[in-house]
C-alpha positions in Angstrom: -2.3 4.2 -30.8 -3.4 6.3 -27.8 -3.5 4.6 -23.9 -3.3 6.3 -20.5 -2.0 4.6 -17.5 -4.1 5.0 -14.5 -2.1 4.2 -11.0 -2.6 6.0 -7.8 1.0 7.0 -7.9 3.9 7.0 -10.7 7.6 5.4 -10.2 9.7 8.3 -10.5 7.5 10.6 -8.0 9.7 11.3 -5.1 6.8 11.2 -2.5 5.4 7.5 -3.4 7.0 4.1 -2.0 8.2 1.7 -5.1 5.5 -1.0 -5.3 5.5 -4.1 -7.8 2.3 -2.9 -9.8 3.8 0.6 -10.1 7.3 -0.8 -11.5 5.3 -3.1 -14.3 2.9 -0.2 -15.3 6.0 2.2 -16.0 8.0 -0.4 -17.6 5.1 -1.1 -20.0 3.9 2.7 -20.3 7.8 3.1 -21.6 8.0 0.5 -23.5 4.9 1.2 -25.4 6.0 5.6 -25.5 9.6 3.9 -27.1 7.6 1.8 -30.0 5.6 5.2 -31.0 2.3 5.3 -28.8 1.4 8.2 -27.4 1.1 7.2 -24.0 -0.4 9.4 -21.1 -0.5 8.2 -16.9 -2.1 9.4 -14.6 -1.5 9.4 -10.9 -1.9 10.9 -7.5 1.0 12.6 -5.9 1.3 14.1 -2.1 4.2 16.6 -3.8 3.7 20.0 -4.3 4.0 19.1 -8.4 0.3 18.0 -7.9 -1.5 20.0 -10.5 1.4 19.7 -12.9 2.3 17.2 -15.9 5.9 16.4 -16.8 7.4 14.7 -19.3 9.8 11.4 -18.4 11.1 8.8 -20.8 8.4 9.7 -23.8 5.4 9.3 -20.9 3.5 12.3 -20.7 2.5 12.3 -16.5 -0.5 14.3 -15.4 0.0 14.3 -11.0 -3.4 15.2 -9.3 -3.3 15.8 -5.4 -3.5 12.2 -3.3 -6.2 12.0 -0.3 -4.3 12.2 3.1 -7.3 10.5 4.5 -9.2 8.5 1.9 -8.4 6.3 -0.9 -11.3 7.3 -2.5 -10.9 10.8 -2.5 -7.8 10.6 -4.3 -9.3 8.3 -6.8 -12.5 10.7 -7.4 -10.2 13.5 -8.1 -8.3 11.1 -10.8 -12.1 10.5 -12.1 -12.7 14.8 -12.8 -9.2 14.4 -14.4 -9.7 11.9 -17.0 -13.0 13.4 -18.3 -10.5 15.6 -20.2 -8.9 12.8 -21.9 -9.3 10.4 -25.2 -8.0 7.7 -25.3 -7.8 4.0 -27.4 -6.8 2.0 -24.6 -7.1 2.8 -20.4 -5.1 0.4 -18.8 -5.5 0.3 -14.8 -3.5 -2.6 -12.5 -4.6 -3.5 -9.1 -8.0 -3.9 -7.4 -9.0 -0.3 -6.2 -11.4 2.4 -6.8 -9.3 3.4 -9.8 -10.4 0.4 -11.6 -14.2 1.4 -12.1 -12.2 5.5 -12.6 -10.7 3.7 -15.5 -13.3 1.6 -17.2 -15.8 4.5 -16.9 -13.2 6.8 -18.4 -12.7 4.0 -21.1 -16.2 3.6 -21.8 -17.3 7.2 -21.7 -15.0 7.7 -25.4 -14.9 4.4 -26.6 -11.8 3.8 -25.3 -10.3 -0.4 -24.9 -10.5 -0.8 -21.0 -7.5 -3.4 -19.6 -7.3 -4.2 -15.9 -4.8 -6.1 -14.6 -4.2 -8.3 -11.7 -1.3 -8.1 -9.1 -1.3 -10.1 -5.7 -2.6 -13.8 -6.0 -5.5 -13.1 -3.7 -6.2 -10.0 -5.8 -9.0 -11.4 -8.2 -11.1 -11.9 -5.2 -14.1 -9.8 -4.3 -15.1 -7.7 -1.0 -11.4 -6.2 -0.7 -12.3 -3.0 1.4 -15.6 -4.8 3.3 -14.4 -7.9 3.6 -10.5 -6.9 4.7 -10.1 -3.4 5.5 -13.4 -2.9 8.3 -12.2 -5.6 10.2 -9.5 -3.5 11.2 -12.0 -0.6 12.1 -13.7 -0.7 15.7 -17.0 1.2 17.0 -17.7 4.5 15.0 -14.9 3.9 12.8 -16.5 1.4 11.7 -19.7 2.4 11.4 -18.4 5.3 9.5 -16.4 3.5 6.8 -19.1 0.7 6.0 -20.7 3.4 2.9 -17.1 4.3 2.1 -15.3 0.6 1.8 -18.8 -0.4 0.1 -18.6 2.3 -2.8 -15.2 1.6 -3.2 -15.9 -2.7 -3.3 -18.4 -1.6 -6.3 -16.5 0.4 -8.1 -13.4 -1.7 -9.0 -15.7 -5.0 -8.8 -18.0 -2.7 -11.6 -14.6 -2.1 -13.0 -13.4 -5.6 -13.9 -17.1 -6.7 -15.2 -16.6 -4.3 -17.5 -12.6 -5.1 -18.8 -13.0 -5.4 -22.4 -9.7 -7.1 -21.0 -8.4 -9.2 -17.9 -5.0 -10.1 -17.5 -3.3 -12.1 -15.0 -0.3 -12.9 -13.9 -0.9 -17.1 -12.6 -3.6 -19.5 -13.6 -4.1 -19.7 -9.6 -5.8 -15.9 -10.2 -7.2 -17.2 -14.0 -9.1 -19.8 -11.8 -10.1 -17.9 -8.7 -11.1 -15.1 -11.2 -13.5 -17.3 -13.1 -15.4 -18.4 -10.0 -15.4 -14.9 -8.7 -16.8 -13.1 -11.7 -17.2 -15.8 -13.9 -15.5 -14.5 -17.0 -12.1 -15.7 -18.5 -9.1 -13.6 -18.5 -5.2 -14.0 -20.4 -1.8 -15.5 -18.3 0.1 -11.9 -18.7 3.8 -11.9 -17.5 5.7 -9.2 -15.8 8.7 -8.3 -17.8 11.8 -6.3 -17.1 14.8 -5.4 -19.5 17.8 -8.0 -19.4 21.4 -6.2 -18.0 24.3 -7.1 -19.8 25.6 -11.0 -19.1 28.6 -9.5 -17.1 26.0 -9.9 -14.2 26.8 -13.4 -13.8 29.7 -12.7 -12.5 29.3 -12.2 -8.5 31.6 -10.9 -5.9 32.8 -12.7 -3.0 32.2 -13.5 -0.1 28.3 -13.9 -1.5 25.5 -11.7 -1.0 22.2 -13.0 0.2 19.7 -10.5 -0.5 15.8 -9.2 0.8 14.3 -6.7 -1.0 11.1 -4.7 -0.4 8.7 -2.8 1.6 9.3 -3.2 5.3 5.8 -4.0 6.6 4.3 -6.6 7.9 2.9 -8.6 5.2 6.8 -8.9 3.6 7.8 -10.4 7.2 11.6 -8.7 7.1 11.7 -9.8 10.5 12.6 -13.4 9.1 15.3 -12.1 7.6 16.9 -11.1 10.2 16.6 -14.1 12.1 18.0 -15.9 9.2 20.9 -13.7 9.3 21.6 -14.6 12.8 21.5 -18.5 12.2 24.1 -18.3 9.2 26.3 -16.1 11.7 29.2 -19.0 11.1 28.5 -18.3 7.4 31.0 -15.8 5.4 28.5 -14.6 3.3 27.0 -11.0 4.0 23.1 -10.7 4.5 21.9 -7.2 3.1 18.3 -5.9 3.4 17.1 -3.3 1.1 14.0 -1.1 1.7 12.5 2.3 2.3 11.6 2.7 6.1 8.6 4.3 7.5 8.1 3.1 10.7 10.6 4.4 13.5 10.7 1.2 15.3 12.3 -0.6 12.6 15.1 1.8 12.2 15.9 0.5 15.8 16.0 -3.1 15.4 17.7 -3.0 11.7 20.4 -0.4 13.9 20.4 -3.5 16.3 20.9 -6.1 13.8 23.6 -4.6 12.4 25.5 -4.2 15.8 25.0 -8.0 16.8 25.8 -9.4 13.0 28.2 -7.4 11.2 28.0 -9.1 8.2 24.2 -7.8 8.1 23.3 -4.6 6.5 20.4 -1.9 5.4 20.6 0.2 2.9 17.3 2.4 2.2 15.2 2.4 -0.8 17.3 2.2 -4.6 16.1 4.1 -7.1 14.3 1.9 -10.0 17.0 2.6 -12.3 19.9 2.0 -10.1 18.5 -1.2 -8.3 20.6 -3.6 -11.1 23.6 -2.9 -9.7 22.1 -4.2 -6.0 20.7 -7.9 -7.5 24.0 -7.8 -9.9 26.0 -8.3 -6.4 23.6 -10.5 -5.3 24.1 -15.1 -4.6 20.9 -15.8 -3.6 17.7 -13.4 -3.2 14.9 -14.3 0.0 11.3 -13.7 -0.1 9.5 -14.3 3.4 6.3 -12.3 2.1 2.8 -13.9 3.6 0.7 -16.6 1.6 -1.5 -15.2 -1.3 -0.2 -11.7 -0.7 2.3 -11.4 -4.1 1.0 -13.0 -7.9 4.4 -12.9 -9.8 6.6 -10.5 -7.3 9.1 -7.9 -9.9 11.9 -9.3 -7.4 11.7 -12.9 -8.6 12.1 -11.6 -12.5 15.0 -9.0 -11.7 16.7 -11.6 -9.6 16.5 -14.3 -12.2 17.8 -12.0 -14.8 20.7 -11.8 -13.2 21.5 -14.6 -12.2 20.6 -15.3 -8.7 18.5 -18.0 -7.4 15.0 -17.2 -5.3 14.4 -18.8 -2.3 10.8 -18.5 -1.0 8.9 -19.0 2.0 5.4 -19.2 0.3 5.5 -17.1 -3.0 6.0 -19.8 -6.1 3.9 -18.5 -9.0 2.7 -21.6 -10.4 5.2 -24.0 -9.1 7.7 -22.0 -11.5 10.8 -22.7 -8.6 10.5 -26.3 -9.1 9.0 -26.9 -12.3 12.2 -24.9 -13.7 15.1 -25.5 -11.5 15.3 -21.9 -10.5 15.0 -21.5 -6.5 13.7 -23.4 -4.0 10.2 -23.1 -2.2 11.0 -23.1 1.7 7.5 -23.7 3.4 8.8 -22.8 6.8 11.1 -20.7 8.5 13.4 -23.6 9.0 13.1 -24.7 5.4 14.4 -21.4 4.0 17.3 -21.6 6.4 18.2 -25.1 5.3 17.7 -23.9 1.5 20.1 -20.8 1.7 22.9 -22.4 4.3 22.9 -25.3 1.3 23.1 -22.6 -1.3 26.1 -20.9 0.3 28.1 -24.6 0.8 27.1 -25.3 -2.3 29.0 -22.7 -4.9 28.6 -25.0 -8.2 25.3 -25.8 -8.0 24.1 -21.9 -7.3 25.8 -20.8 -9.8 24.8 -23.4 -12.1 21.1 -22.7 -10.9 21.9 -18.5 -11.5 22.6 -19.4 -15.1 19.4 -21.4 -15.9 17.8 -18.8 -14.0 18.8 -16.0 -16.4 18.0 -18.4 -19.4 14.5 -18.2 -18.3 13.9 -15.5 -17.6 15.4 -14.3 -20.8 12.7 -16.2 -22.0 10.0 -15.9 -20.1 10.1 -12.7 -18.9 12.1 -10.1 -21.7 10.3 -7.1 -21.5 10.2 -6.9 -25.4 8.4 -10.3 -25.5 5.8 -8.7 -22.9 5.4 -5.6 -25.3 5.3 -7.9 -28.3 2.2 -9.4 -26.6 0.6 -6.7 -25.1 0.1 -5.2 -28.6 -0.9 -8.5 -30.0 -3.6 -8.6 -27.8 -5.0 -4.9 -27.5 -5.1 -5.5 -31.2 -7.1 -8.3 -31.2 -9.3 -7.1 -28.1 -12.9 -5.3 -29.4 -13.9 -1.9 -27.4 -17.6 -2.1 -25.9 -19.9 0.7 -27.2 -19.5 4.5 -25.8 -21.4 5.4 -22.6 -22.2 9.1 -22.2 -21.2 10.4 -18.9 -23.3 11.4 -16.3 -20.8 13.4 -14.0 -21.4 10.9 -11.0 -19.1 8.2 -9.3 
């Protein structure tokens, strides 16, 4: 079999921040390359390589020059790429332009188109028109309204035509079927399993954040949980690439006033293990409905460390399974990780269920087991000739 991974950028590319799509479409495209498909991704760059395919882990990478200004344009040069390429399956994750790129690519050879959900809200429609102009004032936003409505009709165009949905909750399953009124498949991340010494954790313990710093991920709440656990031993330690100059200031700050607080920048995807395998207990303080099933969760559970949440519980899973505790509030997540900490019997006892789930739940063989299961049982529609227009 033949599929092409289309993302607007790919994991290993030095110039693109680590995202939780990005890090479950490599670790399928991979996966898939390592059981003998040919696999071929696609993806924007804003490195010089753009113009250039490389070769990484049996993934075959084609890097076309990202839009400095516009989403779209990025996404339209992606389009003129793909018209050289036949493939069985397309597989596209995320609501953007690139999901009507994709399915038109799919269609235009016959191809099996598969789209993919990631954040719980993103099933929805009107992303650009309905969320991004409200952010745009006067002429700004008067310009953008044609731009954020061609790109709300392409991916919306996009996931009416899926020969395939998959999503990662039945919270998107149901707000999918009212939005487009068609049924889609439960599909779990996965992630490989590191060896059981994991387990084992250092101490004093390690409570960990992990992420993006922006301000839908709220890191700002983790430093403020630092502070109230100052009479705690354990050491708070926020990971994450950082952009924005201000925040280099107050994470400098925060580790004057609370020395058992620290920052280290963005980990590599293959080197981030070693991070959750020091790791007691992993935070998440991301906004509601922003995150489906966030890669965090998965690679925490693996090994061993409970999640506790502010708002993120993918279908009640921290409850329903013992595995972490939902917060709520501010106040709950401190209560939740200062009884953590007291508590080292029961987190540790909780870190080993956690892996058992996950092991089952979430193996990244049982993903590709599935995966293949279902593009095998999935029917292309009917090839559409191309007419050379977006």
């Amino acid at each position: 079999m033949r599929i092409c991974f289309v993302n607007d950028f790919f994991l290993k590319d030095p110039s693109a921040t680590i995202t939780g799509p990005m890090v479950q479409t490599y670790l399928l495209a991979t996966g898939l390359a390592r059981r003998g498909w040919t696999v071929d991704y696609v993806a924007t760059t804003r490195s010089d390589r753009a113009g250039t395919s490389e070769s990484h882990d049996g993934v075959t990478v084609h890097l076309v020059r990202a839009s400095e200004r516009w989403e779209l344009g990025g996404a339209l040069r992606i389009q003129r790429h793909l018209r050289a390429i036949r493939e069985d399956v397309f597989y596209q994750r995320g609501r953007s332009a690139l999901t009507g790129v994709a399915a038109r690519a799919a269609r235009a050879c016959g191809g099996k188109f598969v789209w993919a959900s990631s954040g719980e809200s993103g099933v929805r429609r009107r992303k650009y028109l309905g969320q991004q102009l409200a952010k745009k004032k006067g002429w700004k936003r008067l310009l953008h309204w044609p731009i954020y409505a061609r790109a709300d009709r392409l991916y919306e165009s996009g996931i009416e035509a899926a020969d395939l949905v998959l999503v990662q909750t039945e919270t998107q399953r149901e707000e999918l079927r009212k939005e487009f009124r068609r049924d889609s498949v439960v599909f779990r991340s996965g992630h490989p399993s590191p060896p059981e010494s994991v387990l084992h954790k250092p101490q004093p313990p390690v409570v960990l954040w992990i992420g993006a710093i922006k301000p839908a991920k709220q890191p700002q709440m983790f430093l403020d949980l630092a502070a109230k656990c100052r009479d705690s031993d354990a050491r708070f330690v926020l990971v994450g690439r950082v952009e924005d100059p201000k925040w280099r200031t107050t994470l400098a700050a925060a580790a004057r006033n609370h020395p058992k607080f620290s920052h280290r920048d963005e980990v590599p995807f293959d080197q981030v293990s070693a991070v959750y395998a020091e790791a007691s207990v992993l935070v998440n303080t991301t906004v509601p409905d922003y995150e489906g099933l966030p890669n965090a969760f998965i690679q925490a559970w693996l090994h061993g460390v409970p999640v506790v949440s502010l708002h993120s519980n993918p279908d009640g899973i921290l409850e329903r399974e013992g595995i972490g505790y939902y917060a709520g509030t501010f106040e709950g997540i401190v209560d939740r990780v200062k009884h953590l900490l007291l508590h080292t019997t029961e987190r540790e006892a909780m870190g080993r269920k956690a892996r058992a789930v996950a092991e089952k739940q979430f193996g990244i063989e049982r993903i590709l087991d599935e995966f293949e299961r279902l593009i095998s049982n999935t029917p292309a529609a009917p090839p559409r000739p191309q007419t050379g227009r977006c």
